[in-house]
C-alpha positions as a Markdown table, in Angstrom:
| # | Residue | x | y | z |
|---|---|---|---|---|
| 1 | Unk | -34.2 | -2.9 | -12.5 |
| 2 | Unk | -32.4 | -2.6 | -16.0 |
| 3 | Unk | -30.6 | 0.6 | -16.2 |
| 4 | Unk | -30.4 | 3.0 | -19.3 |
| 5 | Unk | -26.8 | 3.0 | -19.2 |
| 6 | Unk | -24.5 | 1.3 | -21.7 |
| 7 | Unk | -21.2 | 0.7 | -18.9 |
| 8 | Unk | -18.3 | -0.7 | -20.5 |
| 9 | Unk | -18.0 | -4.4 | -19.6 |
| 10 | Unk | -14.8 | -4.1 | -17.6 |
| 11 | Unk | -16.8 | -3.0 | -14.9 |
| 12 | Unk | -18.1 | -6.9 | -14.1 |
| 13 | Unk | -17.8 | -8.2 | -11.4 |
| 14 | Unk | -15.7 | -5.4 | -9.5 |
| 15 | Unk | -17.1 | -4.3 | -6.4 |
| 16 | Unk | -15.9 | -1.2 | -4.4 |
| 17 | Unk | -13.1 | -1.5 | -1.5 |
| 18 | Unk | -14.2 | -3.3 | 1.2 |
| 19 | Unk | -12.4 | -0.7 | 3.5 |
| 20 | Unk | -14.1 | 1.9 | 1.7 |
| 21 | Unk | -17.6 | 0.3 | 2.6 |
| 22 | Unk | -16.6 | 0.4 | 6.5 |
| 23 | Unk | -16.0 | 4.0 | 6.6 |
| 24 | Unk | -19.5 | 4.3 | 7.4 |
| 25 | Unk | -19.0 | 2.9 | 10.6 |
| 26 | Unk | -16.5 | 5.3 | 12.1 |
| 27 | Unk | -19.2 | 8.0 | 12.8 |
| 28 | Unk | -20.9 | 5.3 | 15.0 |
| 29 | Unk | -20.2 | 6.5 | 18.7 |
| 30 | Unk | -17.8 | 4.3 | 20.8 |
| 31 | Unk | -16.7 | 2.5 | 17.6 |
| 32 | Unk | -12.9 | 1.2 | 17.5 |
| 33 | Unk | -11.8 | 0.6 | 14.3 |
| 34 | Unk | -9.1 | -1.2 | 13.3 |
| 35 | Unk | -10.2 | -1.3 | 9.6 |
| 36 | Unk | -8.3 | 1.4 | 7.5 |
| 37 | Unk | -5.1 | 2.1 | 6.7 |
| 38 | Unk | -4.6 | 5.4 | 6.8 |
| 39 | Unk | -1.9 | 7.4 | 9.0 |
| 40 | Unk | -2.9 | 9.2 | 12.1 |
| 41 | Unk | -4.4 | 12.3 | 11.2 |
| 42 | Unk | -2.6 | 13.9 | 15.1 |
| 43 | Unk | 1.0 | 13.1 | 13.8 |
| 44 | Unk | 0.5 | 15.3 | 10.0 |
| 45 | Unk | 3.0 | 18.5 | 10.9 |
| 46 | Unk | -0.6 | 20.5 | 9.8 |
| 47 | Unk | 1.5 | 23.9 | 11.6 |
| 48 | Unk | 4.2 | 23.4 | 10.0 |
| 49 | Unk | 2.9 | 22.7 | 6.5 |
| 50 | Unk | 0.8 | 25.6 | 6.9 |
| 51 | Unk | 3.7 | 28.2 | 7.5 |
| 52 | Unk | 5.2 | 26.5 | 4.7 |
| 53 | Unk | 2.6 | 27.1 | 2.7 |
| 54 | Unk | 1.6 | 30.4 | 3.3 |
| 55 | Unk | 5.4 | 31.6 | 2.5 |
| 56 | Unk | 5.7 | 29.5 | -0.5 |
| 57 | Unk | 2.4 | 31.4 | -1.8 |
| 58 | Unk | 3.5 | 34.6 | -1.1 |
| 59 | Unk | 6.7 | 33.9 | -2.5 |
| 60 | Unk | 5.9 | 31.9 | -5.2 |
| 61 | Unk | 2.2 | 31.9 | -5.7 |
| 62 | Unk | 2.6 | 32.8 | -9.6 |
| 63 | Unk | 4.5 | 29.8 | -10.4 |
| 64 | Unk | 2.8 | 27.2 | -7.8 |
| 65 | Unk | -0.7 | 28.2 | -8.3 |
| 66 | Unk | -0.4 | 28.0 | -12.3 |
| 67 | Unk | -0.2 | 24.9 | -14.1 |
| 68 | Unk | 2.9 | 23.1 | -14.3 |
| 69 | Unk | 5.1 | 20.5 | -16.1 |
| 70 | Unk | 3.8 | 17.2 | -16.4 |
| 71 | Unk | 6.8 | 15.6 | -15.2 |
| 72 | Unk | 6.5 | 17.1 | -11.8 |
| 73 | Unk | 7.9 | 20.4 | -9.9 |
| 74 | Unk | 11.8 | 20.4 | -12.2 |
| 75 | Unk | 13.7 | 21.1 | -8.9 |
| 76 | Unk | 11.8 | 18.3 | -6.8 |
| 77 | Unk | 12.7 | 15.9 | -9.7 |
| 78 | Unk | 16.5 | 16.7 | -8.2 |
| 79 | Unk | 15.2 | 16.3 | -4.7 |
| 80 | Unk | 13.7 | 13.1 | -5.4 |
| 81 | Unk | 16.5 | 12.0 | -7.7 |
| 82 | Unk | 19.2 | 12.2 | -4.8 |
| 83 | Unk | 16.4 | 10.7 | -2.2 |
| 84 | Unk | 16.6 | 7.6 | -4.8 |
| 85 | Unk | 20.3 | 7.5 | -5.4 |
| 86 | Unk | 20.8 | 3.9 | -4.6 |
| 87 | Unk | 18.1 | 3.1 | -7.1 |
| 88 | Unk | 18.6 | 5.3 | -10.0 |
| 89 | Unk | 20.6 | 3.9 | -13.0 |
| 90 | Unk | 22.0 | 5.8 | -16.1 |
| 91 | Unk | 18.6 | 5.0 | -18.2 |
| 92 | Unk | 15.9 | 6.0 | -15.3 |
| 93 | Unk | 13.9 | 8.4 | -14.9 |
| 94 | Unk | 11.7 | 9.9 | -12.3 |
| 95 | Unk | 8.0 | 11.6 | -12.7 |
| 96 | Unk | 5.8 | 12.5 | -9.7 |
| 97 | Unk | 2.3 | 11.5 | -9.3 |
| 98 | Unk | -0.5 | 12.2 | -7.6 |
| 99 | Unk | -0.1 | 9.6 | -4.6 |
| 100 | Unk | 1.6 | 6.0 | -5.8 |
| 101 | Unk | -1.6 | 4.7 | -6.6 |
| 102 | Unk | -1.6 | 6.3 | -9.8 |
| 103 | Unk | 1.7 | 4.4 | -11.0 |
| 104 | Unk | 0.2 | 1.4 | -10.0 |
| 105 | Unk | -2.8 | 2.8 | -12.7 |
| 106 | Unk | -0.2 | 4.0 | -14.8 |
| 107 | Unk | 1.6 | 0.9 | -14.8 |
| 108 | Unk | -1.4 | -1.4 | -15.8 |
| 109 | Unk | -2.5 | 0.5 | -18.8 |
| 110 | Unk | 1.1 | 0.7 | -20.0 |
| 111 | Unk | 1.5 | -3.0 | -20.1 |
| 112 | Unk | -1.5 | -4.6 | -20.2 |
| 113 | Unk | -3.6 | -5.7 | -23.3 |
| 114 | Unk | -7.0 | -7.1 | -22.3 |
| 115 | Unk | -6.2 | -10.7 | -21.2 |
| 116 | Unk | -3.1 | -11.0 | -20.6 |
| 117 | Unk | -1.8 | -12.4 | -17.7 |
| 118 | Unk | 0.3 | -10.6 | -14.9 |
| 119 | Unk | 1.3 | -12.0 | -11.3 |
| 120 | Unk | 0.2 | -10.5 | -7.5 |
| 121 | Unk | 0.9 | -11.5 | -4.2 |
| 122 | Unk | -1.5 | -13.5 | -2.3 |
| 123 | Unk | -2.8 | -11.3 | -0.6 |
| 124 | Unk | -2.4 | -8.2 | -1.8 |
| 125 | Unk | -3.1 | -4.8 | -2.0 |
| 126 | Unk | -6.9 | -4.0 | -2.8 |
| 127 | Unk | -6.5 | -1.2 | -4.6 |
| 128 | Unk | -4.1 | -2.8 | -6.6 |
| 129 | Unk | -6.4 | -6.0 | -7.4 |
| 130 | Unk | -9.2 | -3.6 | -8.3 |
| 131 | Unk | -6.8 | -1.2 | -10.8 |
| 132 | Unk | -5.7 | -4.6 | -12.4 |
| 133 | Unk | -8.6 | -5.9 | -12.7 |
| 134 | Unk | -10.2 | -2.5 | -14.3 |
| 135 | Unk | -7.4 | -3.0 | -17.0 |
| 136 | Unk | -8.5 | -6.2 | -18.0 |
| 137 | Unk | -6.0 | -8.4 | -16.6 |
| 138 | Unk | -5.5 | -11.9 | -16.4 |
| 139 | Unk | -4.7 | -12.1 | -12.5 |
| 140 | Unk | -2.3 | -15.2 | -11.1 |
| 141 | Unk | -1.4 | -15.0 | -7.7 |
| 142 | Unk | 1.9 | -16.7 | -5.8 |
| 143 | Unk | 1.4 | -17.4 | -2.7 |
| 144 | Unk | 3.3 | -15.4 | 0.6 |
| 145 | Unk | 5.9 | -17.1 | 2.9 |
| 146 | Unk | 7.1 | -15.8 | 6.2 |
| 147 | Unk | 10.2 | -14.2 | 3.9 |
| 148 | Unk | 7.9 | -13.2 | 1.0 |
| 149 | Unk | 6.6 | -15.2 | -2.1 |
| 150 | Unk | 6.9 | -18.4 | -2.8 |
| 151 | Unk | 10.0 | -18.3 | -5.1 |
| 152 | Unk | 9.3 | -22.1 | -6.8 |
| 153 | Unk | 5.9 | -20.9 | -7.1 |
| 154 | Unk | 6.6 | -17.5 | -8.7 |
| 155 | Unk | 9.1 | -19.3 | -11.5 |
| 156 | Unk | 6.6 | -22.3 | -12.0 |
| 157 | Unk | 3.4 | -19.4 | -12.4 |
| 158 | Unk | 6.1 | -17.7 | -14.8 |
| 159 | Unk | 6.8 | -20.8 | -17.1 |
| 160 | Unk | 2.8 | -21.7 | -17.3 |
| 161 | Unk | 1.2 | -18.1 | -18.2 |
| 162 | Unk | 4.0 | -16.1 | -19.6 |
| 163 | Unk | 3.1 | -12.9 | -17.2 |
| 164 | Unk | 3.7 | -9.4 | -18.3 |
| 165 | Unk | 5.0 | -8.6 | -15.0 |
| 166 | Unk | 4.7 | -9.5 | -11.2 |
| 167 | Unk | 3.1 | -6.6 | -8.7 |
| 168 | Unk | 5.0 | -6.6 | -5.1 |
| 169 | Unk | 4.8 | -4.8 | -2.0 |
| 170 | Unk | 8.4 | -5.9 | -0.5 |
| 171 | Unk | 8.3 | -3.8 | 2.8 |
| 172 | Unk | 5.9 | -4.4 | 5.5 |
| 173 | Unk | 3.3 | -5.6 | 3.0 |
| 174 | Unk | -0.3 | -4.8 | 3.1 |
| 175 | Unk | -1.9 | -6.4 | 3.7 |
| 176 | Unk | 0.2 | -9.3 | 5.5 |
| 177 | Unk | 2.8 | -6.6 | 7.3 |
| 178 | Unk | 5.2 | -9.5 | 5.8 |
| 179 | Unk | 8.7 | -8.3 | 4.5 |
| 180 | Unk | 11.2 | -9.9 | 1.9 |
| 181 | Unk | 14.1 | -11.1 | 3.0 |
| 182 | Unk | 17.3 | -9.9 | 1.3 |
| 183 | Unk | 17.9 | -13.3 | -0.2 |
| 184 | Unk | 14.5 | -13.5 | -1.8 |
| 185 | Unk | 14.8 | -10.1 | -3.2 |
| 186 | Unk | 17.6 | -11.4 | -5.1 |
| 187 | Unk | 15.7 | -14.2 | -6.1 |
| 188 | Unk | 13.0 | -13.0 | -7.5 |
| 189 | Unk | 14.8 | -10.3 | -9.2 |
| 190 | Unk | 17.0 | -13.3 | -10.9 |
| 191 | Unk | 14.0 | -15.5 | -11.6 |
| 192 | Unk | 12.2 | -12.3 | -13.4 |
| 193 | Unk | 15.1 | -11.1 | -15.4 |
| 194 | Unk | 15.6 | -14.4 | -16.2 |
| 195 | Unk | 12.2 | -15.2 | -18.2 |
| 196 | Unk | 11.8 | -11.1 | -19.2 |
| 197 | Unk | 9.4 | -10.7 | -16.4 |
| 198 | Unk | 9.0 | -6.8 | -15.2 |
| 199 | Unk | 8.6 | -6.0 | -11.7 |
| 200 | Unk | 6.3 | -3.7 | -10.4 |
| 201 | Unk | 7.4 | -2.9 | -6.7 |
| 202 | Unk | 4.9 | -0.6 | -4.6 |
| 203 | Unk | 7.1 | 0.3 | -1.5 |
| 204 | Unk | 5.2 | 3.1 | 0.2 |
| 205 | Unk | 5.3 | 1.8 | 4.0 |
| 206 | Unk | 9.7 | 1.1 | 3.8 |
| 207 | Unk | 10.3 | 4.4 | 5.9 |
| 208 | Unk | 8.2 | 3.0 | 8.5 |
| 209 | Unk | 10.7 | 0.8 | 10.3 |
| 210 | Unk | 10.2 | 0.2 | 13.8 |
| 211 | Unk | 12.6 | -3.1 | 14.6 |
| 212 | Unk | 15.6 | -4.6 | 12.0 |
| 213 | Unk | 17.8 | -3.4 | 9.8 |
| 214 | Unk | 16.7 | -1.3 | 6.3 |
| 215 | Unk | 17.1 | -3.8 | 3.6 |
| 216 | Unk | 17.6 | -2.0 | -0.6 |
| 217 | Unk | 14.7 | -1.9 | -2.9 |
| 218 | Unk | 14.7 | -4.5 | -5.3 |
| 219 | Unk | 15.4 | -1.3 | -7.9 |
| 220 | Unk | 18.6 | -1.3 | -6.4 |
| 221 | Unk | 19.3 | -4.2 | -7.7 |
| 222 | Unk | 18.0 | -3.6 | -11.3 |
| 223 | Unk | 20.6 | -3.7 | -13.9 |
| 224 | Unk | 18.8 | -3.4 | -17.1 |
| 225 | Unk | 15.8 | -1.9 | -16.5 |
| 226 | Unk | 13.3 | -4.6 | -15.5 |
| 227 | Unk | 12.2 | -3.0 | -12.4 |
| 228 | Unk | 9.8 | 0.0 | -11.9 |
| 229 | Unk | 9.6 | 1.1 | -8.4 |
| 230 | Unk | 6.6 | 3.3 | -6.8 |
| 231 | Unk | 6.9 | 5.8 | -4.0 |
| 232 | Unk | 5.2 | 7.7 | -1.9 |
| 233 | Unk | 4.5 | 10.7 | 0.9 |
| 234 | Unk | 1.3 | 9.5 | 1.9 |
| 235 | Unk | 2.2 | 7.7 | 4.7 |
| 236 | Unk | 5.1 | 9.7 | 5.8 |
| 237 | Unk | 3.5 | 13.4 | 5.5 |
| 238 | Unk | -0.1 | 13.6 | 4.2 |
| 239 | Unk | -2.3 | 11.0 | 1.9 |
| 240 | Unk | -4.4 | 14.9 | 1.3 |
| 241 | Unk | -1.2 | 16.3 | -0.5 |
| 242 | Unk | -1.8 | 13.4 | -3.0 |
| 243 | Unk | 2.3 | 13.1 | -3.8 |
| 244 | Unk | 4.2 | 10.0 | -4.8 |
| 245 | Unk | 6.7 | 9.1 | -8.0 |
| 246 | Unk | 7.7 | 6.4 | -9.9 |
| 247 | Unk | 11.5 | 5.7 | -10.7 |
| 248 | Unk | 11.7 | 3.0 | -14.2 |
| 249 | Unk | 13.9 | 3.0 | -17.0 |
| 250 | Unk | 13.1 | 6.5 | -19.5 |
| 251 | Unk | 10.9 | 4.2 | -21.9 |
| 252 | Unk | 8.7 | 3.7 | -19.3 |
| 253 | Unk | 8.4 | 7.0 | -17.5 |
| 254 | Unk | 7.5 | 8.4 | -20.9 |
| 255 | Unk | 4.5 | 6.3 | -21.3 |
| 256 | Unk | 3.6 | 7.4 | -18.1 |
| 257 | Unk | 4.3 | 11.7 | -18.9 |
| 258 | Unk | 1.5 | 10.5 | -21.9 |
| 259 | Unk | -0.7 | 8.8 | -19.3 |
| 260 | Unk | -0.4 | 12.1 | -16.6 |
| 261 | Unk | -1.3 | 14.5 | -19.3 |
| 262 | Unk | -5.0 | 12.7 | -19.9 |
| 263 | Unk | -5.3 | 12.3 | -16.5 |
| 264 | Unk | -4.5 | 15.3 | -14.4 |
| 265 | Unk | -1.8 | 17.2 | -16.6 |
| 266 | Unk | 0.3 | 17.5 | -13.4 |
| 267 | Unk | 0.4 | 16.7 | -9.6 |
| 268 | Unk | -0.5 | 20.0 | -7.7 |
| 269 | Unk | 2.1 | 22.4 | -7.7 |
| 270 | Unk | 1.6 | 23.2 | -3.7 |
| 271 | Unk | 1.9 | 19.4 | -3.1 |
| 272 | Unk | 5.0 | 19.1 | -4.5 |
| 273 | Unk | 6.4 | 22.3 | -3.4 |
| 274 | Unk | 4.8 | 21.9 | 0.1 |
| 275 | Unk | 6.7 | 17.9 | 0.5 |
| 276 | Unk | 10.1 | 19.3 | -1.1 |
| 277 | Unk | 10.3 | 22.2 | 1.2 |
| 278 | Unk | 9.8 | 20.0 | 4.2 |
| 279 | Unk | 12.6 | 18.0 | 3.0 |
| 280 | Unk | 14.9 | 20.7 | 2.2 |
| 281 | Unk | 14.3 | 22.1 | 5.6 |
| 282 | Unk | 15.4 | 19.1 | 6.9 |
| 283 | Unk | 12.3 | 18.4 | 8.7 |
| 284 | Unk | 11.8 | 14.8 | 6.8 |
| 285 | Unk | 14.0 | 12.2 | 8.7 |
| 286 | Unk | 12.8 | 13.4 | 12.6 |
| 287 | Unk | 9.3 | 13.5 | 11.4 |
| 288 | Unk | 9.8 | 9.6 | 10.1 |
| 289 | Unk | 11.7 | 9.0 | 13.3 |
| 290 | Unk | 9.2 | 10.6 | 15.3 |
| 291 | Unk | 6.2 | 8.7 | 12.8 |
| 292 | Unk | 8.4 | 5.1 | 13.9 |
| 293 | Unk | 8.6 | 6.1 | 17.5 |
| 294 | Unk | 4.8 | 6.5 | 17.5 |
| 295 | Unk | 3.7 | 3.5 | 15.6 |
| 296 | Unk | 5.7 | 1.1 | 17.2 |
| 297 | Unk | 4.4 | 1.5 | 20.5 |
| 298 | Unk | 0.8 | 1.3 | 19.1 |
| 299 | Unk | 2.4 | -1.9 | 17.1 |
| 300 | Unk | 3.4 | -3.2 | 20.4 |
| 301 | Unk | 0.2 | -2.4 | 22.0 |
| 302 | Unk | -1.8 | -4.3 | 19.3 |
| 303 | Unk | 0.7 | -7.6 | 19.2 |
| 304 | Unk | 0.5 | -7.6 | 23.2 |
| 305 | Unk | -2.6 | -7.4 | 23.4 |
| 306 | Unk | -3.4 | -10.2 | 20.9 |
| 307 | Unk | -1.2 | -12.7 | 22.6 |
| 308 | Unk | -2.8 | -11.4 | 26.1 |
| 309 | Unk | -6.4 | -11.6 | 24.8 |
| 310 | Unk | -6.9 | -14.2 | 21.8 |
| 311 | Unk | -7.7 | -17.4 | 22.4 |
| 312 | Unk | -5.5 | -20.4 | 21.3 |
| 313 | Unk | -5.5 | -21.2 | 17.4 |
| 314 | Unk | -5.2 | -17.6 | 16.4 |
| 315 | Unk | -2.0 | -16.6 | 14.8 |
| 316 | Unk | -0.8 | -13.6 | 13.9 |
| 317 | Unk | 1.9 | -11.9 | 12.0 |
| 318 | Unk | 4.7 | -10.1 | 14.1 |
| 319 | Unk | 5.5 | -7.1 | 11.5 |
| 320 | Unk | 9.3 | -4.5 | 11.7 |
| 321 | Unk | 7.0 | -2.3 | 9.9 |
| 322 | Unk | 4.0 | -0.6 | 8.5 |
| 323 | Unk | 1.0 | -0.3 | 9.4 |
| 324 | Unk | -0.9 | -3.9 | 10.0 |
| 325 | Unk | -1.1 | -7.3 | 11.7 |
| 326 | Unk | -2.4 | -10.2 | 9.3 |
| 327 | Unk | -4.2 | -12.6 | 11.7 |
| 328 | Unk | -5.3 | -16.1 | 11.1 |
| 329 | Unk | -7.9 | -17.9 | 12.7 |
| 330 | Unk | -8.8 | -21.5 | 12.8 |
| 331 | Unk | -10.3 | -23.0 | 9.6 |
| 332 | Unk | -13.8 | -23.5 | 10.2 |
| 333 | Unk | -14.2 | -19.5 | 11.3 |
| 334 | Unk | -15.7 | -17.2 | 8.6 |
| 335 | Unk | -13.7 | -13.5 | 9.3 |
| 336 | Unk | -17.3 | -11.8 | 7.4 |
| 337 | Unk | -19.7 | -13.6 | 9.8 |
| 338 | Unk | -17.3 | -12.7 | 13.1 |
| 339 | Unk | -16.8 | -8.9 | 11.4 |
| 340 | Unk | -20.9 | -8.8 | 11.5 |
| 341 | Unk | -20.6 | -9.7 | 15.4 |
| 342 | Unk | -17.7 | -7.5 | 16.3 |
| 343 | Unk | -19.2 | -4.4 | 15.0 |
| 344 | Unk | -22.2 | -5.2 | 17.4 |
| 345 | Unk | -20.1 | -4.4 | 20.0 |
| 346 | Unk | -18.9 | -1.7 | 18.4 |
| 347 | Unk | -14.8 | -2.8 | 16.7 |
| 348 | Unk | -14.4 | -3.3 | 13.5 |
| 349 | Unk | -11.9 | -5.0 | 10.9 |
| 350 | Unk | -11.3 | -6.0 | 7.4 |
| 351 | Unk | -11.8 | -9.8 | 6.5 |
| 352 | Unk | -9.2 | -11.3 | 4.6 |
| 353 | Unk | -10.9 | -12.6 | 1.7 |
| 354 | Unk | -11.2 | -9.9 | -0.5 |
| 355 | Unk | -7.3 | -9.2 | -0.4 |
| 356 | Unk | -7.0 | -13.0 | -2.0 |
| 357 | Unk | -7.5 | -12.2 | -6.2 |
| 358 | Unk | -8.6 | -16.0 | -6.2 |
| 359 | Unk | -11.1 | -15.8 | -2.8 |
| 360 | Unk | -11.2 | -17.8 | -0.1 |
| 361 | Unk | -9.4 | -17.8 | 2.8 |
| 362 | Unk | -12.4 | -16.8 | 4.9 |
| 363 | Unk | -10.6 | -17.2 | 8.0 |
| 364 | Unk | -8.4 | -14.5 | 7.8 |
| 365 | Unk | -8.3 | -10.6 | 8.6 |
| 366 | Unk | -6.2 | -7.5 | 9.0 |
| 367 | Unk | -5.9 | -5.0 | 11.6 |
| 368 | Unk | -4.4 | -1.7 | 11.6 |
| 369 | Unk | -2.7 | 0.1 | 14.5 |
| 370 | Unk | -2.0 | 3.4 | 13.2 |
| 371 | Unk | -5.4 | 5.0 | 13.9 |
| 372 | Unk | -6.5 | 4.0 | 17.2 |
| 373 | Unk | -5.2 | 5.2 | 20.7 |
| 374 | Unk | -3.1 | 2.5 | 22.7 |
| 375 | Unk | -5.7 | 2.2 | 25.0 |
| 376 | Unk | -8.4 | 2.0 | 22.1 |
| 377 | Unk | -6.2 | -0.9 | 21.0 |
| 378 | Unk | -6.5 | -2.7 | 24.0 |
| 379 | Unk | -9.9 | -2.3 | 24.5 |
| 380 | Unk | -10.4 | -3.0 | 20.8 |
| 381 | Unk | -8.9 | -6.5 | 20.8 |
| 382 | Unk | -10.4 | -7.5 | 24.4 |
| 383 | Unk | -13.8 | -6.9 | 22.8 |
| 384 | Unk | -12.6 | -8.5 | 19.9 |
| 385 | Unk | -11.5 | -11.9 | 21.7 |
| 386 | Unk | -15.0 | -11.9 | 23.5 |
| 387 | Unk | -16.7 | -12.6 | 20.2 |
| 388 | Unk | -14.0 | -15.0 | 18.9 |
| 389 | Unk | -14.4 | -17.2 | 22.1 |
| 390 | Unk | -17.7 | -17.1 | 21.4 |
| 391 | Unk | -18.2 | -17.4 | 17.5 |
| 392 | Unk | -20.4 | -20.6 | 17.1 |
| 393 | Unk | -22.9 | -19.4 | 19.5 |
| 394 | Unk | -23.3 | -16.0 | 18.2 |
| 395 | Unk | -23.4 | -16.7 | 14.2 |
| 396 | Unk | -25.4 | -19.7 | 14.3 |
């Protein structure tokens, strides 16, 4: 059926979230889902934010319930500016948006002109593949090593398209869990700054560190502006409160302050009031060391049980961080077709394919291990196994 509307054409061939299309399945009873990749909704400080927030209205409900600079809250600039330190040179600058997803927005329509080409991580970030694509980019991928990309591919991709810039996650990577190494940070920083390439890092999941030592943001090793780095609260507070920031050098930040102010003139006042009191309270590092304490065990859970319950030929990533396990099964298994079987009896995952700009790769998938119970995970991945072991019968 033709319809009457005249959509713009950058709307072709993009298709909503995958994830997003499973949410429908988490009201079915007895489902386990490993699909999403949200935070627990039992570990947001809800009490605590709420006493926060009913003092900061009564205190300040004039100022926090009006509008506001687009920049963000001025005093949790300050806050965010000494939370980013190590980062921050002389020419940077700092603006707060609502959740990290809108820099990665932000970030597209600043640089790209339709058809030009840009680099991503293969895989990568859906949300991210979708935003690019919306802005009419020209989307080459580099392919992910057990230390992060493929630095030989990354400068050979560089010399062939001439990319405007080159989208990361460095820090327990979604969707892989994969982190780069300190050496490779380096290494991509050098091979960027050396062709003009700008880097787009996305680190919302670094907090999260269950195992290993903290490695610095590639922005910390950015000495002349090449590097725009994306933050967020999302998965350390609340995704509801909607509060990340971007930290780039001032030319940038100001095309973004233009972008904010057609979007949403500011993020919500109580957000960022409601995040920067919580940190000035100095509730922020236990609740993160309470958040790792928490997810590891269910990261332990979920690796266990994998290497209890999966059969031979299915490997898996063994992530510090974050909140997912990349598994990979053998070739001639199609992740959709054994997704259609799982969710008969009743778990549920996200096939690998879509997080690959280019496709294929039907044999892989991710799992999550930040919603579900321990136990949930272990049941999860027994049933899971069951329909692996018995694929060819039951998608013939």
């Amino acid at each position: 059926m033709e319809t009457m509307y005249r959509f713009a054409g950058r709307f072709d061939g993009v298709g909503g979230s995958e994830i997003r299309k499973i949410f429908g399945l988490l009201g079915v009873p007895g489902m386990i889902s490993f699909a999403g990749g949200n935070p627990s909704p039992d570990l947001f400080p809800a009490d605590t934010l709420a006493d926060i927030s009913e003092q900061v209205i009564v205190d300040d409900g004039r100022s926090v319930l009006q509008y506001g600079g687009t920049m963000g809250v001025a005093h949790f600039i300050s806050v965010l500016k000494e939370k980013n330190r190590d980062s921050m040179k002389e020419d940077d600058d700092l603006i707060v948006l609502s959740g990290s997803s809108q820099g990665i927005d932000f970030f597209a329509h600043t640089m790209i002109e339709k058809g030009d080409a840009m680099l991503v991580e293969s895989p990568s970030f859906l949300g991210a593949l979708q935003t690019f694509r919306l802005a009419d980019a020209d989307i080459k991928t580099v392919d992910l090593q057990e230390d992060g990309p493929d630095t030989d591919m990354l400068e050979a991709k560089i010399k062939e398209y001439n990319p405007k810039f080159f989208y990361t996650i460095p820090t327990f990577q979604n969707p892989s869990g994969i982190t780069m190494s300190a050496e490779k940070r380096q290494k991509v920083y050098d091979i960027c700054k050396r062709y003009g390439v700008l880097i787009l890092e996305d680190d919302p999941y670094a907090e999260l560190r269950y195992e290993g030592t903290p490695l610095p943001s590639i922005k910390a090793l950015d000495d002349c502006g090449l590097v725009c780095k994306l933050g967020s609260f999302s998965k350390t507070i609340s995704p509801g409160l909607r509060v990340g920031y971007a930290v780039a050098n001032k030319e940038i930040i100001a095309k973004f302050n233009l972008l904010k102010q057609g979007a949403d003139v500011h993020t919500s006042n109580l957000s960022q009031t409601l995040v920067m009191k919580f940190i000035e309270r100095g509730l922020y590092e236990d609740h993160v060391r309470m958040l790792c304490e928490t997810y590891k065990e269910h990261r332990d859970a979920m690796l266990r049980a994998i290497d209890i319950y999966f059969p031979d030929g299915v490997s898996h990533t063994n992530p510090q961080g974050g909140l997912f396990v990349w598994v990979t099964l053998p070739e001639w298994m199609d992740a959709r077709k054994l997704f259609d079987a799982c969710v008969m009896e009743k778990v549920a995952f996200v096939a690998g394919s879509p997080f690959f700009a280019d496709g294929g790769h039907d044999n892989t998938l991710r799992m999550n291990f930040s919603m579900p119970t321990v136990s949930q995970i272990e049941t999860g991945v027994e049933r899971m196994s069951r329909v692996i072991r018995q694929y060819e019968f039951l998608t013939k």
